[in-house]
Gaussian input, Z-matrix of N, CA and C with variables (Angstrom, degrees):
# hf/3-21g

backbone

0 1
 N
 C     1     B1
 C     2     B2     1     A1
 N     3     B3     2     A2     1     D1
 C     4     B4     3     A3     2     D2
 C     5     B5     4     A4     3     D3
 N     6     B6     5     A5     4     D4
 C     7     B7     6     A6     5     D5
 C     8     B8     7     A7     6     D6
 N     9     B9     8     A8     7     D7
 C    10    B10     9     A9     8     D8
 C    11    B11    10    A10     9     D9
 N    12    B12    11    A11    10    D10
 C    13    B13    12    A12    11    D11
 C    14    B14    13    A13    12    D12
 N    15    B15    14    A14    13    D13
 C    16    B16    15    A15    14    D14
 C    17    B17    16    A16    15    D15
 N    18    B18    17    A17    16    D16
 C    19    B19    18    A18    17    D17
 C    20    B20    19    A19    18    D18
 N    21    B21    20    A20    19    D19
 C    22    B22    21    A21    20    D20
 C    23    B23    22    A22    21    D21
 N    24    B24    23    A23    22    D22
 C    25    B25    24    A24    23    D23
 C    26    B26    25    A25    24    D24
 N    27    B27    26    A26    25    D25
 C    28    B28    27    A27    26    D26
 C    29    B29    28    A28    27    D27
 N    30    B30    29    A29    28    D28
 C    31    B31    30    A30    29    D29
 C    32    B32    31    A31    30    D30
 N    33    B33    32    A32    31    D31
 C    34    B34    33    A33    32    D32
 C    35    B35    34    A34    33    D33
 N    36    B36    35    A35    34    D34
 C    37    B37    36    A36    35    D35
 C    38    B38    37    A37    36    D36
 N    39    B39    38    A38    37    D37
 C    40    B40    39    A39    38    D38
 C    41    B41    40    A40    39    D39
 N    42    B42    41    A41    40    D40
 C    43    B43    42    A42    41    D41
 C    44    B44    43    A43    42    D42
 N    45    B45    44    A44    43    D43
 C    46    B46    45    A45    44    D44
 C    47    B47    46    A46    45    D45
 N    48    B48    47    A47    46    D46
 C    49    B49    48    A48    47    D47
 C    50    B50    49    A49    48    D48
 N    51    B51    50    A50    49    D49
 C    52    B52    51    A51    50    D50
 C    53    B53    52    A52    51    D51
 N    54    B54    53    A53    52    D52
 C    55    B55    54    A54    53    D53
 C    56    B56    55    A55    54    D54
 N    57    B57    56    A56    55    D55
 C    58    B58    57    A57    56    D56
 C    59    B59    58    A58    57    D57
 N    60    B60    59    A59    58    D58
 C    61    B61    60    A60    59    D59
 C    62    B62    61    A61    60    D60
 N    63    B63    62    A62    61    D61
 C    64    B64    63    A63    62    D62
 C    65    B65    64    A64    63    D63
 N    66    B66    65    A65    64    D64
 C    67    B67    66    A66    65    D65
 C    68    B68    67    A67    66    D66
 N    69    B69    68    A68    67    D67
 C    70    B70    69    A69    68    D68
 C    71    B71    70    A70    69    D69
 N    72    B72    71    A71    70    D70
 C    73    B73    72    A72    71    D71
 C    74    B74    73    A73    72    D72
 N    75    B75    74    A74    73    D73
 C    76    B76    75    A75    74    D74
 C    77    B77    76    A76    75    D75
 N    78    B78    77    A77    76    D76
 C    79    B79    78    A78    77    D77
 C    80    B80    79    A79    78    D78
 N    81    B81    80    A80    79    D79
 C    82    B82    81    A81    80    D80
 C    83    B83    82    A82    81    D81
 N    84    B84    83    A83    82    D82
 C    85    B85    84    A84    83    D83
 C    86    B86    85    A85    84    D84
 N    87    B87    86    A86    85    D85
 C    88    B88    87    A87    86    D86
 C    89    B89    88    A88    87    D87
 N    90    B90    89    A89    88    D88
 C    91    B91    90    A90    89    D89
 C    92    B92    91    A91    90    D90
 N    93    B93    92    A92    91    D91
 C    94    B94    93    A93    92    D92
 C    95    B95    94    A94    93    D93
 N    96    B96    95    A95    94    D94
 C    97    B97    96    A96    95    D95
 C    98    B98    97    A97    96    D96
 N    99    B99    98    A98    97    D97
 C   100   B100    99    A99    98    D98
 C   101   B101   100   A100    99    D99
 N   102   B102   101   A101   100   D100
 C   103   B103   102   A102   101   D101
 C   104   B104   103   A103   102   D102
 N   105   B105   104   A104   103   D103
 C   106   B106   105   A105   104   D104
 C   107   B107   106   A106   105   D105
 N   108   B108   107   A107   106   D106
 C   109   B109   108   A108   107   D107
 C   110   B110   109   A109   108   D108
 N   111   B111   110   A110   109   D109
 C   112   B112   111   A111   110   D110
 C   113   B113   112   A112   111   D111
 N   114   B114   113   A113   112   D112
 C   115   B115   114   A114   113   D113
 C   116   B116   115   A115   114   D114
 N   117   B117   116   A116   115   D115
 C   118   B118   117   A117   116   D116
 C   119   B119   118   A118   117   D117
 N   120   B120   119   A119   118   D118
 C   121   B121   120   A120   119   D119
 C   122   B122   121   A121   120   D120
 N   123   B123   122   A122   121   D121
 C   124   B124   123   A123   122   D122
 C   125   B125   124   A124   123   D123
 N   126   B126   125   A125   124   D124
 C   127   B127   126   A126   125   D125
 C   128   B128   127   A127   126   D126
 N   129   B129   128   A128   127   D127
 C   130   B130   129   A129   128   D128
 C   131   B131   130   A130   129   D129
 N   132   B132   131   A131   130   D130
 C   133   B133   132   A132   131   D131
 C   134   B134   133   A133   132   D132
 N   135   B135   134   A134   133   D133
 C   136   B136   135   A135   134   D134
 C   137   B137   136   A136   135   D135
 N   138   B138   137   A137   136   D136
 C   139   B139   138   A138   137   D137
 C   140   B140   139   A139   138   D138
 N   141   B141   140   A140   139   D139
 C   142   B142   141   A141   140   D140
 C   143   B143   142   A142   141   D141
 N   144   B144   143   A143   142   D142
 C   145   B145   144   A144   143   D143
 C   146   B146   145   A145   144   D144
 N   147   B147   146   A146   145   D145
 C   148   B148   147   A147   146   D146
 C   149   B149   148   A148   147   D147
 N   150   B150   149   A149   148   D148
 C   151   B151   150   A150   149   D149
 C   152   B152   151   A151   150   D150
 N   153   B153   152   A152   151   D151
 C   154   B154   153   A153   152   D152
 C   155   B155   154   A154   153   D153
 N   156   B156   155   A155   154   D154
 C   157   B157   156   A156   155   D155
 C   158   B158   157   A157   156   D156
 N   159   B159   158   A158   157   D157
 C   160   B160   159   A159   158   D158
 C   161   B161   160   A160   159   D159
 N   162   B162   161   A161   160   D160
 C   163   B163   162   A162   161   D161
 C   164   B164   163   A163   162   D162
 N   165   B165   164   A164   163   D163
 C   166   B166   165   A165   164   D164
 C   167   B167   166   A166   165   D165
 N   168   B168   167   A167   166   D166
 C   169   B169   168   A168   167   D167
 C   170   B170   169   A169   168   D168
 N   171   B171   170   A170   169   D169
 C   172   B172   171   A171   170   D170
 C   173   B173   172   A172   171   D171
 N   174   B174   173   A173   172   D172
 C   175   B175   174   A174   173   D173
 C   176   B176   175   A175   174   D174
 N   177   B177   176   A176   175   D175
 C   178   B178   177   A177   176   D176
 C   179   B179   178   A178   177   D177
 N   180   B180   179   A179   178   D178
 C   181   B181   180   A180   179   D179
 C   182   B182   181   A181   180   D180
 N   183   B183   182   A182   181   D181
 C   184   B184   183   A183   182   D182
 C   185   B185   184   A184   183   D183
 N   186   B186   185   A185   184   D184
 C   187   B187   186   A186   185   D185
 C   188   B188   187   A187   186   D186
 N   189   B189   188   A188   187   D187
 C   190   B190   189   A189   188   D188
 C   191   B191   190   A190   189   D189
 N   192   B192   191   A191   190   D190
 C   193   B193   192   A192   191   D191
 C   194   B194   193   A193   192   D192
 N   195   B195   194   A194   193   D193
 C   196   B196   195   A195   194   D194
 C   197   B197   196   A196   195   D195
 N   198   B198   197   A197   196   D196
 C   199   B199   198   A198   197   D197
 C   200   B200   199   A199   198   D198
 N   201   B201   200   A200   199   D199
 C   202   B202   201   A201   200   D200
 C   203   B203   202   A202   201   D201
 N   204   B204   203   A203   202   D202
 C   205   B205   204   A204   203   D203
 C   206   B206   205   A205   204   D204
 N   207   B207   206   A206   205   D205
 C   208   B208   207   A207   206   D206
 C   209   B209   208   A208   207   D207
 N   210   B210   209   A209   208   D208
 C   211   B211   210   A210   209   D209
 C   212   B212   211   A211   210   D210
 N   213   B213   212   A212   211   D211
 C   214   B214   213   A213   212   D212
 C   215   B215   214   A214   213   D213

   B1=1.4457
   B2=1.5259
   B3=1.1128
   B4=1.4363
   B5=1.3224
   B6=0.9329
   B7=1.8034
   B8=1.4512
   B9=1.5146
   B10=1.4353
   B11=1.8693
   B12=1.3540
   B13=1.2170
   B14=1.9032
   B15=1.4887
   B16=1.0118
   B17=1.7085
   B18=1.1744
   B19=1.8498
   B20=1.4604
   B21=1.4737
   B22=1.4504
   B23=1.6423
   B24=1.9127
   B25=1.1834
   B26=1.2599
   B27=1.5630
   B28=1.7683
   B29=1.7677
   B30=1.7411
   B31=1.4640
   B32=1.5405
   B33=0.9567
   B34=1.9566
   B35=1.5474
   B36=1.6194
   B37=1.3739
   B38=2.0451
   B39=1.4363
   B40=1.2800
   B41=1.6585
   B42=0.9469
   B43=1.9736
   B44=1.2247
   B45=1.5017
   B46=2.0613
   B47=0.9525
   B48=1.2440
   B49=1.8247
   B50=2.2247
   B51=1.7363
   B52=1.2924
   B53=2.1194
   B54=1.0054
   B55=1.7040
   B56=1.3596
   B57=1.3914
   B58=1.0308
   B59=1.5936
   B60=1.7783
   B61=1.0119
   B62=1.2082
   B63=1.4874
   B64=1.1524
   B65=1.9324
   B66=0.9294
   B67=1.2393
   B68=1.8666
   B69=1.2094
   B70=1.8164
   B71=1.7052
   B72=1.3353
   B73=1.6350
   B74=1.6221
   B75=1.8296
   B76=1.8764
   B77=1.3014
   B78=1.4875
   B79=1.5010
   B80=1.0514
   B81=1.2075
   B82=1.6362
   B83=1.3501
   B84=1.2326
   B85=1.8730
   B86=1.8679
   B87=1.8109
   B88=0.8437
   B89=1.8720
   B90=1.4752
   B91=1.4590
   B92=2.0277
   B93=1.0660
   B94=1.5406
   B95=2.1807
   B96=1.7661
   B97=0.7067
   B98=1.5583
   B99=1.2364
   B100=1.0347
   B101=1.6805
   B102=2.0657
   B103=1.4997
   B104=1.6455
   B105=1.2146
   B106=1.7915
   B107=1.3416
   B108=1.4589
   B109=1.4422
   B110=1.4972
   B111=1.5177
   B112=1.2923
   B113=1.6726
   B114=1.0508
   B115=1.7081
   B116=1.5713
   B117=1.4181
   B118=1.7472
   B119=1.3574
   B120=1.4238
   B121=1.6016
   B122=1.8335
   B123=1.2349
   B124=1.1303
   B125=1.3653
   B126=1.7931
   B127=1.3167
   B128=1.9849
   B129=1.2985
   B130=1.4768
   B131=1.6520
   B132=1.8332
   B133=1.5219
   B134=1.5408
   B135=1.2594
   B136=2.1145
   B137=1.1742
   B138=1.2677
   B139=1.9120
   B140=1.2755
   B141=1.5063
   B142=1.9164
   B143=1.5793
   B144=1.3998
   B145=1.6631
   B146=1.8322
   B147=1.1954
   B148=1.2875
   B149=1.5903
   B150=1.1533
   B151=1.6316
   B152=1.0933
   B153=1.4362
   B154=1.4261
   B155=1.3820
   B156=1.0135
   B157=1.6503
   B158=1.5019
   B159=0.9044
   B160=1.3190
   B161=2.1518
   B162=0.9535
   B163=1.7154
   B164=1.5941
   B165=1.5093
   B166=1.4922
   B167=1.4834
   B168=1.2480
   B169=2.1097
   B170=1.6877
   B171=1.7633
   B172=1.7107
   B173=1.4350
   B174=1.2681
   B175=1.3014
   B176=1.8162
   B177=1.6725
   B178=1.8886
   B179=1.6050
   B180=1.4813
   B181=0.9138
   B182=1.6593
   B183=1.5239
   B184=1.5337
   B185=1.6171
   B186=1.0947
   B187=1.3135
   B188=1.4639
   B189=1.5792
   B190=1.1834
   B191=1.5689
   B192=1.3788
   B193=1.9560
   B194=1.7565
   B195=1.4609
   B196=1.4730
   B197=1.7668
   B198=0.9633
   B199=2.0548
   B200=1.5080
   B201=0.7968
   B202=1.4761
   B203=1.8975
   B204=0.9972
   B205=1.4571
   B206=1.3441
   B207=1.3306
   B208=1.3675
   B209=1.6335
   B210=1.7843
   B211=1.3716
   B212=1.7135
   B213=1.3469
   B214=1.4840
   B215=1.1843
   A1=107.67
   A2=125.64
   A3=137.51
   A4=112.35
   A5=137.86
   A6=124.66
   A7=119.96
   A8=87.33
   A9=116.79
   A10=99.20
   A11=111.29
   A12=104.46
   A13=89.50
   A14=100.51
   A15=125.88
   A16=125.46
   A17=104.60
   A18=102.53
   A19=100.85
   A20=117.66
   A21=98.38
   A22=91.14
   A23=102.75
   A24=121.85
   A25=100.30
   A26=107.37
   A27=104.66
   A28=93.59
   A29=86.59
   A30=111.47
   A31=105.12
   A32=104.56
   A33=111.51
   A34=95.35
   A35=133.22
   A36=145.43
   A37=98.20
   A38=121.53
   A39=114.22
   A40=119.97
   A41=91.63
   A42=112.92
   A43=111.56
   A44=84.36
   A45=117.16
   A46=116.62
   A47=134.96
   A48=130.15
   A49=78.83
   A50=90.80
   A51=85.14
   A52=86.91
   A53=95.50
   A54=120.75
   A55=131.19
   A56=129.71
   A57=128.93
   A58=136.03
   A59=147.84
   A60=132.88
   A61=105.07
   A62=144.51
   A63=135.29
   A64=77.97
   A65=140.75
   A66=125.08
   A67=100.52
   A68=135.10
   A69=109.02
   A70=78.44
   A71=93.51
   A72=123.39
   A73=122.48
   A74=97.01
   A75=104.59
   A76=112.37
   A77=99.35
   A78=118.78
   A79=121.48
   A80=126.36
   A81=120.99
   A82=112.85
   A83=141.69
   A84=123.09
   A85=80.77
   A86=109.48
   A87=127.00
   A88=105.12
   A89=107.26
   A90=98.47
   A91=94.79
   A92=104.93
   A93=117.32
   A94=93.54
   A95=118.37
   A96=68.05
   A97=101.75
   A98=109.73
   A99=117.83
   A100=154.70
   A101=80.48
   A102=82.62
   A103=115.68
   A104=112.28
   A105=99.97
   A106=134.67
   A107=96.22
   A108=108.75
   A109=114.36
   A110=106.27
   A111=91.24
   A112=77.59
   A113=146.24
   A114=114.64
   A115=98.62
   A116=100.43
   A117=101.55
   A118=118.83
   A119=107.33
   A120=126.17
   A121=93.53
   A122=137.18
   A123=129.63
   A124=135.62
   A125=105.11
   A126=121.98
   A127=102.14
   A128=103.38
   A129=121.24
   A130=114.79
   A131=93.16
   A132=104.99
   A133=136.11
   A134=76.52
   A135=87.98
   A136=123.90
   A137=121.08
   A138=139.98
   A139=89.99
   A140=106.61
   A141=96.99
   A142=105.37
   A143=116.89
   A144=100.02
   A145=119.73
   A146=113.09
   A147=120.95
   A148=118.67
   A149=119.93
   A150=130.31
   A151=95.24
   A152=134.80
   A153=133.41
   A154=111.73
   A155=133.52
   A156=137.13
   A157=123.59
   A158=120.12
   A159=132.00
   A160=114.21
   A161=102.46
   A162=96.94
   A163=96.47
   A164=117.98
   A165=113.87
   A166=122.35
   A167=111.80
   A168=108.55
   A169=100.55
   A170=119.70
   A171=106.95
   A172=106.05
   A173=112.72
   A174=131.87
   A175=139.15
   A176=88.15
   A177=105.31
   A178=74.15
   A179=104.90
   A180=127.80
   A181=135.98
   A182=90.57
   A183=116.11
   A184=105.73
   A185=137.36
   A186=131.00
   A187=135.18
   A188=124.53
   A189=112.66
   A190=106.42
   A191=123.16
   A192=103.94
   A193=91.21
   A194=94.61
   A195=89.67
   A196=141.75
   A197=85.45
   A198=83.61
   A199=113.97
   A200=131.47
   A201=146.52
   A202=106.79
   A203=112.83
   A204=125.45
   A205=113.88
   A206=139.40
   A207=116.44
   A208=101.29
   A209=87.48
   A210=103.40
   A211=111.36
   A212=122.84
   A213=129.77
   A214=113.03
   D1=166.07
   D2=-143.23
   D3=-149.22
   D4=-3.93
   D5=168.25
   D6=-35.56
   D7=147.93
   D8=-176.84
   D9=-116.63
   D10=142.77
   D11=171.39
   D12=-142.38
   D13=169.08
   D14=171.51
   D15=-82.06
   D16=112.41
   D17=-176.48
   D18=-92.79
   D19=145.26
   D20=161.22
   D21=-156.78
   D22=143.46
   D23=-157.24
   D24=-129.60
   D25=151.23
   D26=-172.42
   D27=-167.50
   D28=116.52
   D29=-178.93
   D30=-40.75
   D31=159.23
   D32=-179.73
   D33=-160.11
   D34=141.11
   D35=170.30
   D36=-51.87
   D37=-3.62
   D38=171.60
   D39=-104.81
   D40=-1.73
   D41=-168.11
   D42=152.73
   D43=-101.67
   D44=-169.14
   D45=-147.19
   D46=141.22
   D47=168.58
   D48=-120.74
   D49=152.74
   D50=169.95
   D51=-157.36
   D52=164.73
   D53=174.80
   D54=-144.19
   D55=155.60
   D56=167.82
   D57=-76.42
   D58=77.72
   D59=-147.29
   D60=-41.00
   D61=-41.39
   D62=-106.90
   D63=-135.81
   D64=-18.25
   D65=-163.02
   D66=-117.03
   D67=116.70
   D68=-173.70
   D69=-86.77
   D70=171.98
   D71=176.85
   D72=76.49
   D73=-6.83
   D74=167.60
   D75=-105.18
   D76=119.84
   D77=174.63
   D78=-177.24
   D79=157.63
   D80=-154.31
   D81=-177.69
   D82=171.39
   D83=-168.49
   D84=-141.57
   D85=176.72
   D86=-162.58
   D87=-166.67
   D88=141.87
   D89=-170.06
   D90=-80.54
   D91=-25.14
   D92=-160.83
   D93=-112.45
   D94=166.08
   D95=175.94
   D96=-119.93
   D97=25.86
   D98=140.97
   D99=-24.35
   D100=-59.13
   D101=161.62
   D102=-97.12
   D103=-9.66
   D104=151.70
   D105=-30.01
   D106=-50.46
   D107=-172.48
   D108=-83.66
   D109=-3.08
   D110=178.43
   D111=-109.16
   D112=7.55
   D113=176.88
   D114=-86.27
   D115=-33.36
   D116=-177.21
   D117=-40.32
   D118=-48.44
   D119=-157.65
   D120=-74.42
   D121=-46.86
   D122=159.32
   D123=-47.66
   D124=-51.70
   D125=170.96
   D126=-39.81
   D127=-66.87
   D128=171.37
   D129=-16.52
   D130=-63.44
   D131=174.36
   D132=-58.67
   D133=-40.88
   D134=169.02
   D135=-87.72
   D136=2.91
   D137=173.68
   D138=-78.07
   D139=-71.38
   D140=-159.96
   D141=-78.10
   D142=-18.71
   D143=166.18
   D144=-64.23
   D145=-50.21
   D146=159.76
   D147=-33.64
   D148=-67.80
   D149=171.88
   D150=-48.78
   D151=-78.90
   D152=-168.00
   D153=-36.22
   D154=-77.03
   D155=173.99
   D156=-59.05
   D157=-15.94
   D158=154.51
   D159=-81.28
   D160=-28.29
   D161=170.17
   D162=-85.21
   D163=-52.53
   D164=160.30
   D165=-24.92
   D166=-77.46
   D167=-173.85
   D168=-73.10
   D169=4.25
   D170=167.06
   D171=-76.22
   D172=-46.40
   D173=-172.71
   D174=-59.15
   D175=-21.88
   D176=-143.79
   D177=-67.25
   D178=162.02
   D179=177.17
   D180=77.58
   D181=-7.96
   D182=-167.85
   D183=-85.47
   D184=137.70
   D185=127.13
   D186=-20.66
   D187=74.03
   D188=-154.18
   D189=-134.58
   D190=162.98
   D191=-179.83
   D192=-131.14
   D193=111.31
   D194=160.94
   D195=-116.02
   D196=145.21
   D197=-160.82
   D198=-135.49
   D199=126.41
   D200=165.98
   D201=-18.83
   D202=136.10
   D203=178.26
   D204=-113.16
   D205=121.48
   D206=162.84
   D207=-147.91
   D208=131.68
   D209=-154.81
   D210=-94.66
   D211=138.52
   D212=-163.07
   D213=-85.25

């Protein structure tokens, strides 16, 4: 799967704070902004792991069909 998301970064007197438009709950700051972009790309990772296992323990026990999505 292939997504594209939106980064967006905004100078601050501490570095950078930056987020994902497209994802709520990814965001993360950086003294460089360099390393922004790499907290983002993690931040990113632990959003949809979080969601994922969390729709998981909403679900357990449920009657449910799950399948891969990939969007065009």
């Amino acid at each position: 799967m292939n997504i594209t998301f939106t980064a967006v970064y905004r100078k601050v007197p501490e570095g950078y704070i930056a987020f994902v438009e497209e994802l709520p709950g990814a965001n993360t700051q950086g003294e460089t902004l360099e390393e922004a972009r790499e907290n983002l790309k993690e931040a990113v990772e632990l959003v949809l792991e979080a969601n994922r296992l969390l729709a998981q323990e909403t679900t357990k026990g449920e009657d449910v069909i799950r399948e891969q999505l990939v969007p065009s």
